[in-house]
KEKE-3310 file (N, C-alpha, C; in steps of 0.2 Angstrom, whole numbers, plus 5000, padded with zeros to 4 digits):
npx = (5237:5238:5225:5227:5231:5232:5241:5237:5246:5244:5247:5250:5264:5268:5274:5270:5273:5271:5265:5257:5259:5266:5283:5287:5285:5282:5275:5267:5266:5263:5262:5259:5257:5250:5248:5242:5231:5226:5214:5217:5204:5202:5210:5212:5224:5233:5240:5257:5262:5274:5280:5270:5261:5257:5245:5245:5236:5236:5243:5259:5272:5273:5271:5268:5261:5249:5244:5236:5234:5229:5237:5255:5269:5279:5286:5293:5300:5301:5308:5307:5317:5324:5327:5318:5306:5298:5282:5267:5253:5238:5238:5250:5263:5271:5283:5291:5301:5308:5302:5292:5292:5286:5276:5278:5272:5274:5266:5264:5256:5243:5230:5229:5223:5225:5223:5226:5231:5237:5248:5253)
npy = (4440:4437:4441:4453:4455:4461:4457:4461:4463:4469:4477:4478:4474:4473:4473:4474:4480:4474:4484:4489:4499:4501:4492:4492:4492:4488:4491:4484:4483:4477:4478:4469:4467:4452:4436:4424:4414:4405:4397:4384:4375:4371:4356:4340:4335:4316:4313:4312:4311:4314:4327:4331:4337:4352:4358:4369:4373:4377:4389:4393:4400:4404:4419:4424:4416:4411:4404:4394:4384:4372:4366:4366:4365:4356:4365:4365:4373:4371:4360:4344:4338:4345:4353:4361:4370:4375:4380:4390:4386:4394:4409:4411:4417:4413:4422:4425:4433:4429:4418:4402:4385:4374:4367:4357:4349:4342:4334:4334:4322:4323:4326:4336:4352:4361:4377:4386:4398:4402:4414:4421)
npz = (5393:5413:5424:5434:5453:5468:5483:5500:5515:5531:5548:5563:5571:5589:5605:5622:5636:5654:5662:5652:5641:5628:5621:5609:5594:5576:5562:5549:5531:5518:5501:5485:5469:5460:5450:5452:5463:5475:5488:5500:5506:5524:5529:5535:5542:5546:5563:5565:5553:5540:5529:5521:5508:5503:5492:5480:5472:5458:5457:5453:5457:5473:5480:5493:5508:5516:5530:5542:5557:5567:5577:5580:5568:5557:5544:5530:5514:5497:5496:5500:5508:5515:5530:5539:5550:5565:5564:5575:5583:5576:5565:5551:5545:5527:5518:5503:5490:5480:5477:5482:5479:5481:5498:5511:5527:5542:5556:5572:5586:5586:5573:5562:5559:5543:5534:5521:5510:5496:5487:5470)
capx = (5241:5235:5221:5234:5226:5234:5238:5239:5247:5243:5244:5254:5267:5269:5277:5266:5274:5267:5259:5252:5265:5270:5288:5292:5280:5282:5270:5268:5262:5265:5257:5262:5256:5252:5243:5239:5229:5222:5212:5215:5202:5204:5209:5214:5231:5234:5245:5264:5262:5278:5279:5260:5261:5251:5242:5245:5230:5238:5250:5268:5278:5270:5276:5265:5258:5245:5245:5231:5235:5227:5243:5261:5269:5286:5286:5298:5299:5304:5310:5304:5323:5327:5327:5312:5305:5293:5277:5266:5247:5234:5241:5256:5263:5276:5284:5297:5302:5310:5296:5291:5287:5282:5277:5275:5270:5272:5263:5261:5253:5238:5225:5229:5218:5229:5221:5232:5228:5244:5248:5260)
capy = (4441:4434:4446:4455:4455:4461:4455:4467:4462:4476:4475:4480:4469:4476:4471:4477:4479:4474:4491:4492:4502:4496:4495:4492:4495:4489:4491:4481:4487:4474:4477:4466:4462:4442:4433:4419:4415:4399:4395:4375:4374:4366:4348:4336:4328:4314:4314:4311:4311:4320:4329:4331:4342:4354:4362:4377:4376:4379:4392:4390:4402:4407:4424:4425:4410:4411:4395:4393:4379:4371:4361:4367:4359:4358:4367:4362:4377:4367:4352:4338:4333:4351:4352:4363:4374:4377:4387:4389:4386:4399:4411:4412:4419:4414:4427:4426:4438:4421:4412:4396:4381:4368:4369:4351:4349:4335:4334:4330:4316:4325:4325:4343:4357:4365:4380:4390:4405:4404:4418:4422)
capz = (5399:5416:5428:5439:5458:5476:5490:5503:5521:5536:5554:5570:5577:5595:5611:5628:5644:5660:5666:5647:5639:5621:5621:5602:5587:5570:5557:5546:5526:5509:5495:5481:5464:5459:5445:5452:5469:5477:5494:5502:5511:5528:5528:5544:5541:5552:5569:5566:5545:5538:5525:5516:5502:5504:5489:5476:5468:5452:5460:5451:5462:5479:5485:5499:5509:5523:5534:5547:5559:5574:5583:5579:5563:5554:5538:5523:5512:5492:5498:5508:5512:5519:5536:5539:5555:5565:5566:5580:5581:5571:5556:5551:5534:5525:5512:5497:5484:5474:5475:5483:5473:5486:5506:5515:5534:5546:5562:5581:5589:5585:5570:5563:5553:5539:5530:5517:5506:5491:5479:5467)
cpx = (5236:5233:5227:5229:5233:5234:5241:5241:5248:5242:5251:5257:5271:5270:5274:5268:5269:5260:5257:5255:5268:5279:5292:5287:5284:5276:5271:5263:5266:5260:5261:5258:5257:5247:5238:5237:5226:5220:5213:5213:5204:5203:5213:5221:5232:5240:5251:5264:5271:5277:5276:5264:5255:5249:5244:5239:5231:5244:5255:5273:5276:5274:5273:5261:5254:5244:5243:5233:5233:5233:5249:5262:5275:5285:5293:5295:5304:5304:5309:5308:5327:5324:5319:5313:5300:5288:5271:5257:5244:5237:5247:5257:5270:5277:5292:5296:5303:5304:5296:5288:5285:5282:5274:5276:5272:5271:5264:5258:5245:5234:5226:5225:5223:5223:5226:5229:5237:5244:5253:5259)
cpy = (4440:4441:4448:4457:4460:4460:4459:4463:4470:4472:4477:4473:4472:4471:4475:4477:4477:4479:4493:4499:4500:4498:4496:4492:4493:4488:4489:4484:4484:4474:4474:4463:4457:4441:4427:4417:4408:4396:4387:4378:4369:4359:4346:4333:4326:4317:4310:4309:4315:4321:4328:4339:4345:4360:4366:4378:4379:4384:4390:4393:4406:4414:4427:4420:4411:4404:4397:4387:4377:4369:4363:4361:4361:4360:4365:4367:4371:4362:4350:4337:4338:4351:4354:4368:4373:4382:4386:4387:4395:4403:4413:4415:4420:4419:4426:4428:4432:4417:4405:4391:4374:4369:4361:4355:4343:4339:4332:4324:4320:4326:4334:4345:4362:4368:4385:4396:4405:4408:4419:4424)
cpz = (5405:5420:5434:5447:5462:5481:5495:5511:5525:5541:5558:5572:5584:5601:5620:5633:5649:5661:5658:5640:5634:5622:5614:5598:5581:5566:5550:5537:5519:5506:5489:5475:5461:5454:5446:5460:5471:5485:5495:5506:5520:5528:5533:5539:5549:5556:5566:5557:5544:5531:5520:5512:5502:5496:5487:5474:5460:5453:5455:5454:5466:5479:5493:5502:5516:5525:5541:5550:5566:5581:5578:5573:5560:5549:5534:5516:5502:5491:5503:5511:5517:5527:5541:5548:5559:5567:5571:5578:5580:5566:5556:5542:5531:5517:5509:5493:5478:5473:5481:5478:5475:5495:5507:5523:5537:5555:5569:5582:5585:5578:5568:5555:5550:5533:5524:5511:5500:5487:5476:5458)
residu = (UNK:UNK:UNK:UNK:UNK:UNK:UNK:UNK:UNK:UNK:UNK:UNK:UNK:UNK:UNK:UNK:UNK:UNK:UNK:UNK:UNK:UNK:UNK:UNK:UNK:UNK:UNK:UNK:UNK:UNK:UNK:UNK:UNK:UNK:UNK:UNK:UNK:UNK:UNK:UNK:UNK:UNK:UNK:UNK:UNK:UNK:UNK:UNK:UNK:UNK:UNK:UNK:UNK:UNK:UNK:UNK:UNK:UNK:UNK:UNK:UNK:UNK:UNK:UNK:UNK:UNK:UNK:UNK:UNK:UNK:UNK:UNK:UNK:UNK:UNK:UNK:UNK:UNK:UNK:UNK:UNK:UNK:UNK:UNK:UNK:UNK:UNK:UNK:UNK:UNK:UNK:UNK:UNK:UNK:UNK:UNK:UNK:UNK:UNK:UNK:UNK:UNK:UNK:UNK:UNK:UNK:UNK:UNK:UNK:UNK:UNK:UNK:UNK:UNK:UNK:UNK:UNK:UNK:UNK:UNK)
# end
């Protein structure tokens, strides 16, 4: 039976008024048991590339996905042919119960640094 780990997500999503004043609070608190874990380190993908397959690392069914990103970039959650979305510059974290079983990107005019943290 494979080393059972945790990956824990914590943190405040708050909303701040003007005069300093949070207007809304959610707290954020997943824990989740995963067997398997793999860091991509940071790699450049060219300007205007679609959809680059971005590593598992062995991975077989992501349930939580950290995506570091220098310049805004399309995501493609499965399928390269699905529509996709996007997420903005620095951390982002995509999460499924179901799993994920491939994430591509495509790029900007710009030269972009893609970091990912996958468990599952």
């Amino acid at each position: 039976m494979p080393t059972s780990k945790t990956v824990r997500i914590q943190g405040t999503f708050q909303v701040i008024g003007q005069d300093g004043t949070p207007e809304c609070t959610k707290n954020i608190n997943s824990i989740i048991p995963v067997t398997e874990a793999a860091q991509v380190f940071p790699q450049t993908i060219a300007g205007l590339t679609s959809n680059a397959s971005i590593s598992f690392g062995g991975v077989s069914l992501a349930k939580r996905i950290f995506l570091r990103t220098n310049f805004p970039v399309t995501v493609k959650i499965n399928s390269s042919s699905d529509v996709g979305f996007s997420v903005g510059v620095g951390d982002n974290i995509l999460m499924s119960d179901n799993g994920i079983t491939a994430l591509y990107v495509s790029t900007g005019p710009n030269p972009t640094d893609i970091e990912a943290i996958i468990v599952g």
